[in-house]
Every structure is written in C-alpha cells, then in structure tokens.
N, C-alpha and C positions, 0 to 999 in steps of 0.2 A: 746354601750352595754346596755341591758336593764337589769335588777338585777336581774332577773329571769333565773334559768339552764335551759338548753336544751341537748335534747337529742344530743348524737355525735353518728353519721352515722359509720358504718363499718369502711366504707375505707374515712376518715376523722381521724380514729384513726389510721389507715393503716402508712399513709402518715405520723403524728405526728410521731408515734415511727420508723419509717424509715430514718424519717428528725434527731429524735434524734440520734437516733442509728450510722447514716454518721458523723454527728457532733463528738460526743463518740469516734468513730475511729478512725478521722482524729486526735484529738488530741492525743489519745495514741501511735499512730503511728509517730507522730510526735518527741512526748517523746523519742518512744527507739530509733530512728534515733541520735536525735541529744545526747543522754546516748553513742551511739555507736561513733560519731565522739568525743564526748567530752573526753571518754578514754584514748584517744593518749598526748590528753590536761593536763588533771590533772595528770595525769604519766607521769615526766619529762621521757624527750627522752632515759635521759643517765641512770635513773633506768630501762628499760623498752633494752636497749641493754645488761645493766649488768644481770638482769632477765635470757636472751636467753644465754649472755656468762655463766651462770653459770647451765644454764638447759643442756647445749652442754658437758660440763664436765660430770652433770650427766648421759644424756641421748647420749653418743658421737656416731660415726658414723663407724657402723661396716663392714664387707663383707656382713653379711645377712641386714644393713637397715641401710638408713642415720639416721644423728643424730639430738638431736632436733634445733640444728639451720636450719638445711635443711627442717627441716618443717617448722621454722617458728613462734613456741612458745612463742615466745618475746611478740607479739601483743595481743594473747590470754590470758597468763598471766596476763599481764597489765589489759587490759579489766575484768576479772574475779575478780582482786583484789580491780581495781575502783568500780564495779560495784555489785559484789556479797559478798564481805568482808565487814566483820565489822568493822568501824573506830578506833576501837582500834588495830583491824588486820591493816590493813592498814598502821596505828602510827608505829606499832611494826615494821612493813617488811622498813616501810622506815628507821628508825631508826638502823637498823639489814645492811639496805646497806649503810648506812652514816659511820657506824661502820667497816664494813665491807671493805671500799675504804679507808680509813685509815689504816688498815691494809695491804691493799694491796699496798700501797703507800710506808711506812715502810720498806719493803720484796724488792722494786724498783722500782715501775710502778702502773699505772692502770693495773685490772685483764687481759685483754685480751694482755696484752703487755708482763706480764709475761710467763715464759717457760710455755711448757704443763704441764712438771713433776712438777713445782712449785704450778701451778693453782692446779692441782688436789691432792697437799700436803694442800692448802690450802681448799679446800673441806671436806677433809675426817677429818681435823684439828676442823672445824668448825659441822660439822656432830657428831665426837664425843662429841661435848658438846653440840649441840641441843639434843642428844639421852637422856643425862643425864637429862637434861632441861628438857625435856616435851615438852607440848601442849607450853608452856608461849615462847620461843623459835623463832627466828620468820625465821628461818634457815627451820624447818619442813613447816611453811608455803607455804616456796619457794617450798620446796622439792613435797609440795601436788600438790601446780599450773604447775608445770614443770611436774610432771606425766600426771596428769588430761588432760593438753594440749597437752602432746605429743601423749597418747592413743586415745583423742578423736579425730585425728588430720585426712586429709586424706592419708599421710606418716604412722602415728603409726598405721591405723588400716590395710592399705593394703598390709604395706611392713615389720612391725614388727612383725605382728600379721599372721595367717593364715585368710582369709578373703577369705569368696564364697558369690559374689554379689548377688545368689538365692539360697533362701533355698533350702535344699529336703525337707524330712521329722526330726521330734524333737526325739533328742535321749538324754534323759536327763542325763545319764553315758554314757563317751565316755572315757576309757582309754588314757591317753596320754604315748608316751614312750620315755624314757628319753631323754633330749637335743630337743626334736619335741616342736614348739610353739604354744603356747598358742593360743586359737579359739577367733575371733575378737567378 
C-alpha cells in the first residue's frame, strides 16, 4: 500500500458493502437459529410440559376448538419467556413453578397426574391470588404466555377464532351477536 487515498470505483464499493452486508446476515441469522434451538435448552423439559399442562386447564379443548395442548403452546411459551422476558420475569415464572410442583406434590402427584377437577381447583386457587398480586405474580405471566400463544397459534386463529384466509373489504364496526366469535 502506498500512503496516499485513492479514489474507490462504483462497484468496488458495490462489492464491499455486499461482501459486508452477507457477512452481517450470516451472522444474524445464525444468532436467531441457534436463540431458537437453545430455547428448548435453557427451559427445562419439565417446565416447558408443566407450561402446556397448565395452558390446557386454562385454554382446555371444547366442541367448538381444541385446546391449547392440541396446539402445542408448551414450546411457544418456553421460547417467548427464554427469549422475549426479562430475567427477572423468567427468575419469577420459574420460581412460581418450583412453588407451584410443591404444591402439587402435597395435594398427591405432579400436576398432570392429578384429577381434572383437582388441577383446575388448583388454577382458579392460584389465579385468585395472582389477581390480588398484580403484575409481581408470576401466575399472570403464565396466564399472558398461554393466551398470547394459544391466539397466535394456527389452532387458536382458525379454529377458536372466526378466520377468512382473504380479505374482502375493511369494515371497521362490525356488530357481533351474542355467543358468535370473535374475528381472528
């Protein structure tokens, strides 16, 4: 190299920010790849089953739509609380199911071993004191993730929801009447 600049040609800077640009990619993509496999990882197996056993009580499986185990929300869960919660959320929800299998333990079993009527005594048990609780709670956490995933799911939007794969036209008031579901 001589110490003096020189002009860069068009496509000489083409090339550079193209070459950078692939490089940039590759690695970001590489990032959420392995953010995606590593979810299943840092979220033991058995929070990540108790999650869906406890999303299925809330979201359970009717004549009009399965429930959220049949979607599947365990995994979404998991992943949304590895990866979009904050580590104090995360501290809290894990600590909330530490607590929570102790209790269930007590009562006679892991949760999903228990009767139905009992699991969902123990729901509505724990729901009332998340209500009281608030935000700090970490029962409403669950209760967010288990929506969030059931709605966004492709169960919750086709089969809970009313869902037309093409638009017509936007009608931004549309009456609904009573018991008719909600527009996906």
């Amino acid at each position: 190299m001589s110490g003096t600049p020189r002009d860069l040609t068009r496509r000489e800077a083409l090339k550079a920010g193209l070459a950078g640009s692939a490089l940039a990619a590759t690695g970001l993509l590489g990032g959420f790849t392995s953010g995606i496999a590593g979810a299943a990882s840092s979220t033991a197996q058995d929070d990540q089953v108790l999650l869906e056993d406890i999303a299925d009580i809330l979201l359970p499986t009717t004549t009009a739509s399965p429930g959220a185990k049949a979607a599947g929300v365990g995994t979404m869960m998991a992943r949304v609380l590895v990866d979009c919660e904050s580590p104090e959320t995360q501290q809290r929800v894990a600590a909330g199911l530490r607590a929570f299998r102790d209790t269930c333990r007590a009562r006679g079993g892991d949760f999903a071993s228990l009767p139905l009527a009992e699991r969902e005594r123990l729901i509505r048990d724990i729901d009332a004191i998340a209500q009281k609780e608030g935000d700090a709670h970490w029962f409403n956490s669950v209760r967010m993730l288990a929506l969030n995933a059931y709605f966004t799911s492709e169960v919750g939007l086709t089969r809970a929801m009313r869902y037309v794969p093409v638009p017509g036209r936007y009608d931004g008031c549309v009456p609904l009447e009573p018991g008719q579901q909600a527009w996906a």
